[in-house]
C-alpha positions in Angstrom: -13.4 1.2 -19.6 -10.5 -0.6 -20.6 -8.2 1.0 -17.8 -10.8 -0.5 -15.4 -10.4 -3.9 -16.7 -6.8 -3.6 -16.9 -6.7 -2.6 -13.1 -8.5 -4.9 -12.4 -6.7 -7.7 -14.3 -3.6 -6.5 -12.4 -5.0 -6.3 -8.9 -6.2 -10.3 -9.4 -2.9 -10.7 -10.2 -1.3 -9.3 -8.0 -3.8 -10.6 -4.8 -3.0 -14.3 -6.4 0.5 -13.4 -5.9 0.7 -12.1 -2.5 -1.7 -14.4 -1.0 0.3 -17.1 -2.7 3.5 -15.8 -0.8 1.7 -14.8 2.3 -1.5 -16.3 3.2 -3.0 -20.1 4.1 -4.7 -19.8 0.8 -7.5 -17.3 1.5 -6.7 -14.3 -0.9 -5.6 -11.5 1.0 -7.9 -8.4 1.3 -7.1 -4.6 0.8 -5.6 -4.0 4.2 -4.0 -6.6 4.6 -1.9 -5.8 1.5 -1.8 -2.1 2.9 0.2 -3.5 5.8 2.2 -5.5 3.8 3.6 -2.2 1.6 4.2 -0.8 4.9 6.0 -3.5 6.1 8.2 -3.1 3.1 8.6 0.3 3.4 9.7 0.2 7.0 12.4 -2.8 5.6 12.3 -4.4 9.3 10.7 -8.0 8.5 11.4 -10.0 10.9 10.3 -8.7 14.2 6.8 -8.9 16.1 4.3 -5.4 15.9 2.3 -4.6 18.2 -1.3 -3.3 17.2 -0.2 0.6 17.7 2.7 -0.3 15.0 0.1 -2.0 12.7 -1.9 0.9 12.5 1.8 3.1 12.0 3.1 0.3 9.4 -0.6 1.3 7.5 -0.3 4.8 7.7 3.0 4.5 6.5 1.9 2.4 3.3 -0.9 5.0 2.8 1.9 8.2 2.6 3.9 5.9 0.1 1.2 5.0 -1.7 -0.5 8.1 -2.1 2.5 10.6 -3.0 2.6 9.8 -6.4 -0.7 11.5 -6.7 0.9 14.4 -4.6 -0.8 14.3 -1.5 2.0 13.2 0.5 5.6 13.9 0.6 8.8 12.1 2.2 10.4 14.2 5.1 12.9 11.8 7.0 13.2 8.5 8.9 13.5 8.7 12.6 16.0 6.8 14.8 14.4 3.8 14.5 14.3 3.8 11.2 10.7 4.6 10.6 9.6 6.8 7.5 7.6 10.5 7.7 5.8 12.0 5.6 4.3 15.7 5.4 0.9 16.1 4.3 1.2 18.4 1.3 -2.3 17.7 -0.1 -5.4 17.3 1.5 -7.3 14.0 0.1 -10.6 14.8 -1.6 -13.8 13.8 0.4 -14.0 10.0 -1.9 -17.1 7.6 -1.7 -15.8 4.0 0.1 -15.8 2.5 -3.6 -13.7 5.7 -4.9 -11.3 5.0 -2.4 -11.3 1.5 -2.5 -10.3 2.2 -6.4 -7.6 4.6 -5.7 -6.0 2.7 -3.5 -6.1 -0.2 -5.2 -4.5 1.3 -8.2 -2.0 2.8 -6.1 -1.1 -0.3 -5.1 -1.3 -1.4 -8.5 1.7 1.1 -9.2 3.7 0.1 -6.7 4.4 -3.4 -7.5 4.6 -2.2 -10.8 7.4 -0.3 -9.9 8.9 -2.5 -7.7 9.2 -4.9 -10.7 6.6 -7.5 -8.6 3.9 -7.7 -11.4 3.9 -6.4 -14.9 
């Protein structure tokens, strides 16, 4: 029980903080954050995506996030710079609030890591 209050302590936290930095005040919600990571993960800030690269920036934030846990594994970035992964893992069939939970301590982790919250 207390890892559950301590993830969620840390996800407040870290919501507060990103919406602080990147929204008009209304706290950000799980994919929105999800795009974010793979915007940081792709390192190319300031340039327009269309919705196709959105949905590439998120899958991208999904193999980063998740190969930790050994589902996913870095292969190579392309010439444009873009990340792959290989699928070394299948995910587990997860209820929505399972995932939801997973992901957000994934999440949780990487700003950890990246030194972004405590």
């Amino acid at each position: 029980m207390a890892r559950d209050i301590q993830l969620k302590e840390r996800w407040e936290l870290l919501v507060e903080k990103l919406s602080a930095k990147f929204s008009d005040g209304d706290p950000l919600e799980l994919d929105a954050i999800i795009y974010l990571v793979g915007v940081q993960e792709l390192g190319q800030y300031h340039r327009k995506y269309k919705k196709d690269d959105k949905l590439d920036l998120m899958h991208i934030a999904i193999c980063r996030l998740l190969e930790p846990y050994g589902f996913y594994e870095f292969s190579f970035f392309d010439e444009d710079g873009w990340p792959h992964y290989n699928v070394l893992e299948e995910l587990p069939s997860l209820k929505a609030g399972e995932q939801t939970v997973l992901m957000k301590e994934a999440i949780v982790n990487y700003f950890i890591e990246k030194e972004f919250i405590k």
